[in-house]
N, C-alpha and C positions, 0 to 999 in steps of 0.2 A: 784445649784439654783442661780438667778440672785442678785445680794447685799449681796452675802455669802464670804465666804473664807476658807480655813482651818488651822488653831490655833495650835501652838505648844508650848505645857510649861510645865515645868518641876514641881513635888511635891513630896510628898514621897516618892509614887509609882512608878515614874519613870518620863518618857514621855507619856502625851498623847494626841492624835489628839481627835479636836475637831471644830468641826462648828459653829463658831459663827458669826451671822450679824456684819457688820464691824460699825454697826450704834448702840454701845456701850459706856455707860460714864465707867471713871475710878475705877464709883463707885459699877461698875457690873464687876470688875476683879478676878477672882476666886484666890483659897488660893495658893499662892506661884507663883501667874502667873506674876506679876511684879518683882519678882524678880528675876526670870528668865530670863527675858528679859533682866532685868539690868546685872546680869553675863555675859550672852551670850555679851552683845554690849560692854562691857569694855573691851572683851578681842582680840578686832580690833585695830591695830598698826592705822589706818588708822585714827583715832578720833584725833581731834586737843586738844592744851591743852593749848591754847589761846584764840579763837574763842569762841563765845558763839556758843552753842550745846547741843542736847538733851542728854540724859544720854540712853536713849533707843527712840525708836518708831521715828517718822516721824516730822519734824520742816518747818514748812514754814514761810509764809509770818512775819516781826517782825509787831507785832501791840502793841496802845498804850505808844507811848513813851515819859515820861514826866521826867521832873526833877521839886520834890517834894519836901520842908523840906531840900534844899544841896544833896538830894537821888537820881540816878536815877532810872528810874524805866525800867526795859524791857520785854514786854510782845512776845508771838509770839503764831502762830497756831500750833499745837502741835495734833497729836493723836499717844497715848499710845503705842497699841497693835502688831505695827511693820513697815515696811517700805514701805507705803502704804496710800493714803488718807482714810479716813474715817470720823467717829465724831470727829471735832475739837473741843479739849479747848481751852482758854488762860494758857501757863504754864507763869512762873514769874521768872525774875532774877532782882535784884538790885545790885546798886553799889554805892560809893562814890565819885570814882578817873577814873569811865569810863573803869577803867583795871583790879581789881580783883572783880570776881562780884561771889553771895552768892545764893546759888537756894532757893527758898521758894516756899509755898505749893499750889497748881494748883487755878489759880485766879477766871478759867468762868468754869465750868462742865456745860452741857447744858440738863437742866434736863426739862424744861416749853415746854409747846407746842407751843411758840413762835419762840423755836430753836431748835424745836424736830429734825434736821440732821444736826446742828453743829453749837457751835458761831464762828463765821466767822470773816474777819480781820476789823478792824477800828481803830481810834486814841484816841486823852486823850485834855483835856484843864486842868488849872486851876481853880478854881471857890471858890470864898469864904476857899481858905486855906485847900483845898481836889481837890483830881483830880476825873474829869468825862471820865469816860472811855464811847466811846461809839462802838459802834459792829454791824454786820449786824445776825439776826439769820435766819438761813437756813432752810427751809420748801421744802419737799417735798413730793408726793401722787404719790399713787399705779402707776395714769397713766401716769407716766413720768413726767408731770410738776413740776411746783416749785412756791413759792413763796419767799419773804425775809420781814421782817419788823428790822427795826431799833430799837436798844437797847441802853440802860444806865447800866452803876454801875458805884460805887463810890468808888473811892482810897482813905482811910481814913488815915491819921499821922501815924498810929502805922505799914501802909504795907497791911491790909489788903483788901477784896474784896467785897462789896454787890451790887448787884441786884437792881435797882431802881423798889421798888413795883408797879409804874403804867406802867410797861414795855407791851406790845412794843410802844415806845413813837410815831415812825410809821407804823402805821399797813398796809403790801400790801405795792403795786408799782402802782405811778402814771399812767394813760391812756396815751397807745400809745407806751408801754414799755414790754417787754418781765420779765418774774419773774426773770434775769439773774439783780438786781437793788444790788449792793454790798458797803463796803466799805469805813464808814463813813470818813468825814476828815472834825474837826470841827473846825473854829476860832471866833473872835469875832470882828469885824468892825464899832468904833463907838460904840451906844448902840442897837448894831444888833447881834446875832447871826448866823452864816452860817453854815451849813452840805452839804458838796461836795461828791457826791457820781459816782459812776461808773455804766454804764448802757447799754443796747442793745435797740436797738430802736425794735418795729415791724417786721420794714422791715431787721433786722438782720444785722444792722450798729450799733456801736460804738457813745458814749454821753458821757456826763458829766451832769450832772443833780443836782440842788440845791433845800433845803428848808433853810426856816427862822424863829429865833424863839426871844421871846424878854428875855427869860428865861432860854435857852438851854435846857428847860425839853417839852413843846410842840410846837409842830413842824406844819409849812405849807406848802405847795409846793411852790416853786416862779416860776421855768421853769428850759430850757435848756442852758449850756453855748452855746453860739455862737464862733464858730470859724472857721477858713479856712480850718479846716481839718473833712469836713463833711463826707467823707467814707472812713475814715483812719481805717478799721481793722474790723472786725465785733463785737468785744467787747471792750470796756475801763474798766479796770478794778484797782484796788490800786491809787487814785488818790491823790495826796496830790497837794496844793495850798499856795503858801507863797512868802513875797515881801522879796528883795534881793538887798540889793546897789541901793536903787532907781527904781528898776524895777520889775513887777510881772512876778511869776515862776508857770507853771503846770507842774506837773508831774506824768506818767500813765503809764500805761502797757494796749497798745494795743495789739489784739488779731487778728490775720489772714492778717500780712503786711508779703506781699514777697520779699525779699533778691535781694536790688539792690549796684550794687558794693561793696565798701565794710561795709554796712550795713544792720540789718535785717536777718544773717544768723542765729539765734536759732529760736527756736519752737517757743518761745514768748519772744519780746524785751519790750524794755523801753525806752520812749523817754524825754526830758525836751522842756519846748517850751516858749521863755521869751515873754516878749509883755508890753501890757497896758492893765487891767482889767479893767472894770467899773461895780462894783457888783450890782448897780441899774440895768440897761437894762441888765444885764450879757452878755455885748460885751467881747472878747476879740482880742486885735489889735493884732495877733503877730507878729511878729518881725524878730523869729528864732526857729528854733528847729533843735535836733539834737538827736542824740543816746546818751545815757548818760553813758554806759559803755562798750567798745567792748570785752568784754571775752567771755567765751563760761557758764559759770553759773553767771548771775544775773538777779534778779526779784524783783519785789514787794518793790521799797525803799519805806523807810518813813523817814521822817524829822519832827524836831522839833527845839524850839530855848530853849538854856538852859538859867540859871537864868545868866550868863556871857553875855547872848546876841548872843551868839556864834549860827548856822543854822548850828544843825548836823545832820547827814543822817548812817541808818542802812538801808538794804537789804538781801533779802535771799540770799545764796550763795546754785543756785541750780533752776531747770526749774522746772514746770507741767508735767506728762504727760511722764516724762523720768525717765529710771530705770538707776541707779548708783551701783558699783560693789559695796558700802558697804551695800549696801539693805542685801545680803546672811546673815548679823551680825544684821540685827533685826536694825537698827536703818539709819537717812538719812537726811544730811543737816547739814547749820549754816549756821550764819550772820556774815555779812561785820564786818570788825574793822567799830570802830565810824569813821566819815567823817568830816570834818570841811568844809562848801560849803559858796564858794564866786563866785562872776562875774568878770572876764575881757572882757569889751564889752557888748558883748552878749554869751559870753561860761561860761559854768558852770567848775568851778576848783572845785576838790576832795583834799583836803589834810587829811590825818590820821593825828587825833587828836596828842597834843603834846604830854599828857600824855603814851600815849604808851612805852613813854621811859624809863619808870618805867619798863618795863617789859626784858630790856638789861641785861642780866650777866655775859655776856663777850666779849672783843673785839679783833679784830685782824683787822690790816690796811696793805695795800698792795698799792704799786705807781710803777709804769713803763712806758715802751712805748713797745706796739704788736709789731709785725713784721709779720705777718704773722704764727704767733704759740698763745699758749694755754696759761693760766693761770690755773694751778688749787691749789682750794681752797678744801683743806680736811679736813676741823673742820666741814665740813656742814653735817656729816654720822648720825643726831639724825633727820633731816629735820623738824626743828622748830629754825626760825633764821630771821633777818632784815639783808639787804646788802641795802647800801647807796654806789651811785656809779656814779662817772662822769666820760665821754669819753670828751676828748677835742682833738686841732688839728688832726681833723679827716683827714685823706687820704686815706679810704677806700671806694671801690666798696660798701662791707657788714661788719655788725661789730655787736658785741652781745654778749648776755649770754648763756648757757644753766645750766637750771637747775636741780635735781634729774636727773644726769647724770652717768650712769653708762657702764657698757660692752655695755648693751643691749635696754638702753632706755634715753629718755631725754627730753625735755620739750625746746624747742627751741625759745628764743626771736631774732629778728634777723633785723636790720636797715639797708637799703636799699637805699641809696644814689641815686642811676640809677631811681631807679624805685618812688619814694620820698614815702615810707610806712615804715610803721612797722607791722610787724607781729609775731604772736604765734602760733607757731605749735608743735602739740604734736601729733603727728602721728607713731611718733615709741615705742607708750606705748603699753605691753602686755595686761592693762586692758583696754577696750577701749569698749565707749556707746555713744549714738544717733551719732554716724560716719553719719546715714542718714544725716544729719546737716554740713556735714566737720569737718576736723580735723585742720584745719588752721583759724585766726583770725587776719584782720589785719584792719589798716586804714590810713587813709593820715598822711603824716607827713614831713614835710618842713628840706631837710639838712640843717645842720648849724656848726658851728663850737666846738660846744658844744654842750653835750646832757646828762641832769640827771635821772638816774632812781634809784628808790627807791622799793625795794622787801622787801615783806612779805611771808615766806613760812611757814607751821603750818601742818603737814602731809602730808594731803592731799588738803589744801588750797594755791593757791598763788595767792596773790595781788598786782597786777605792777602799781606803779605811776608813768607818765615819765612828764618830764619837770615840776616839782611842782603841779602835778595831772591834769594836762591840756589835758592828756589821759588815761583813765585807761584799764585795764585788768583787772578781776576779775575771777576764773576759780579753777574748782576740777583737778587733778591729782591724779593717783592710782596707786604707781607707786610696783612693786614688792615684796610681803614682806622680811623682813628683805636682802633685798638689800643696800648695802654701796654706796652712791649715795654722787656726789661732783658736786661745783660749776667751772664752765669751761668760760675763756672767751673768744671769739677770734675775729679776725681782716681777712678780705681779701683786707690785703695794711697795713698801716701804722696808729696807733692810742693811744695818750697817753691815763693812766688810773688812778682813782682814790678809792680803792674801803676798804671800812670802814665798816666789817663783824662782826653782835651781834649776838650773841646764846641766845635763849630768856625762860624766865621762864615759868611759870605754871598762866592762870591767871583766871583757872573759872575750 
């Protein structure tokens, strides 16, 4: 049957199958069925033990992310029942320090016929010393369609979650709009409130679309952003909007752009696009745009600014639409480390938050000069580690890392002097998904005499900064289980090195 599945979970009696609509809350989980699922998903080498991550079931988009009271807060789309979309919640992690963060108890269950097939992703403000979470809730009927209306709840001091009783604050999708209307992103301008949301037009184009309110609780249409990118994609959807160094930043996940050079090759990208905004006529000049991360998993960022001032950025680690080898273990996904976002120019720089350093427990430091051979580093066999590392007087054709390196497989970063790129290929992994897409990822990149990259690897996660995040990679690996896998560097020609390797703790 069509919006069915079939359900595996353990209780006294054993295993047993069962059919159930995937358009179920947490609260309709049979006796022993969540814990099932939690056994089954813990017992994947594959799960990271840094990253935020689900404990079981499926994790997307993060939404919600505010810093409350010194707390932050992090919410994200979450369904339960196994590695699969379905009814989304909001689950909840909090932290202090950005880096060891505490699971608390599911923030949105979607139980009103407002969100009768799922609370959907959107953001948070501050407001009178409680945060406003707000949400898109998901509507759908028999005949295929859909609607969404706009929601509230409130982050109260103590962590918890409530429902704003006149919900849906917007009820429906403006004229001229398809029911595809998602993804609040709320700020405040002056004494105006804005909600920037994500839209498909009619004719099955891509918007951005805004209301206004003087209250943040009732809402009115104002229009459409204007911009140069009037048939960029068929959908817009996670859009966040935020000023930067003097200039205004959108940021979105378009849906159905095709893969020109070396941009645009996953299923669904992300792009950032700087400019001048003028929120009255809702022009926006832009200026620039670009890809905002070249790996092969990221989606859906959101950004927020903390109580420091500081414009930090989390992201799914992880496409729509694409099945991943730990699906088999009942559980699927995580988010970015925290991001620290600046401008040079008109580019968006990524740096991983400083904090993360708290998460170092041991070090080892290596210097030389290639010749044409290998480095390897063999403390990396737990593959959860930072390597801080600079190539300088380069003299090679190509020059690089490879990571989770073993007899039979490896993870290939790899600079390209001839050719001026950089790329990531992972094409000799045994586990290997959406190949439809490629196995190689790369993008321009200027020789020079010098060149820093900075690695995050966490099982199955790695995250490549090069040049002080002025490029990123962000990307799943799956690579063998218990396979002894090491760090390898090499040169074709001549290249000194510098490379400063952490083993890293446990931090969620």
């Amino acid at each position: 049957m069509q919006g069915e599945y079939v359900l595996f979970f353990l209780d006294a009696g054993g295993i047993e199958e069962m059919a159930e609509s995937k358009y179920r809350t947490i609260l309709e989980a049979k006796s022993g069925e969540l814990e099932a699922l939690k056994d089954k998903a813990i017992k994947d080498s594959w799960q990271p033990i840094y990253h935020i991550h689900p404990q079981y079931g499926l994790m997307n988009d993060p939404n919600g992310l505010i810093q409350l009271n010194g707390e932050y807060h992090v919410f994200y789309q979450w369904y339960p029942y196994g590695a699969m979309h379905g009814m989304k919640h909001w689950a909840h992690v909090k932290s202090t320090d950005l880096v060891t963060w505490e699971r608390l108890p599911v923030a949105l269950t979607p139980t009103e016929e407002y969100e009768s097939h799922g609370a959907y992703s959107g953001g948070a403000i501050e407001k009178d010393g409680q945060g406003l979470l707000f949400y898109t809730g998901n509507v759908k009927y028999e005949d295929g369609s859909r609607s969404a209306n706009q929601c509230i709840a409130m982050l109260t001091r103590d962590g918890s979650v409530e429902k704003y009783t006149h919900n849906p604050a917007v009820r429906g999708v403006p004229d001229g709009y398809t029911g595809h209307v998602r993804d609040p992103k709320v700020w405040k301008e002056n004494d105006t409130y804005y909600m920037l949301l994500g839209a498909q037009r009619e004719n099955e184009t891509g918007a951005l679309i805004v209301y206004e309110s003087s209250d943040a609780l009732q809402w009115s249409f104002k229009g459409e952003v204007k911009t140069s990118l009037p048939d960029f994609g068929y959908m817009w959807e996670c859009p966040d909007y935020f000023k930067l160094d003097g200039k205004d930043v959108f940021v979105f996940s378009p849906q159905g752009i095709k893969a020109d050079g070396h941009d645009f090759h996953n299923i669904y990208n992300v792009i950032y696009a700087v400019g001048t905004f003028d929120v009255e006529s809702l022009t926006f000049e832009m200026e620039y745009y670009r890809e905002i991360d070249k790996g092969f998993d990221f989606y859906a960022p959101q950004t927020f600014q903390d109580e420091s001032g500081r414009r930090l950025l989390f992201a799914w680690i992880g496409n729509p639409d694409v099945d991943y080898p730990s699906d088999e273990y009942g559980w699927a996904h995580a988010l970015t480390l925290p991001r620290e976002l600046s401008l040079e120019g008109n580019e968006l720089v990524q740096k991983p938050v400083e904090e993360l350093n708290k998460l170092r427990d041991q070090a080892v430091h290596f210097r030389g000069t290639l010749k044409n051979e290998e480095v390897i580093i063999d403390e990396a066999t737990n593959n959860a580690y930072e390597i801080n590392m600079t190539f300088r007087e380069i003299a090679a054709k190509q020059f690089g890392l490879e990571l989770f390196n073993s007899k039979e497989e490896e993870l290939r970063l790899v600079f390209d002097t001839e050719k001026q790129e950089v790329r990531l290929d992972r094409s000799s992994f045994h586990h290997q998904y959406a190949t439809e897409y490629g196995v190689v990822r790369s993008e321009k990149w200027t020789a020079s005499n010098e060149v820093d990259v900075r690695v995050f690897v966490d099982k199955s996660i790695v995250e490549i900064y090069i040049n002080g995040g002025k490029i990123v990679f962000t990307s799943r690996v799956f690579p063998k289980k218990d396979s002894k896998s090491a760090v390898n560097v090499f040169a074709e020609g001549a290249v000194d090195y510098r490379i400063d390797y952490y083993g890293m703790s446990r931090g969620i």
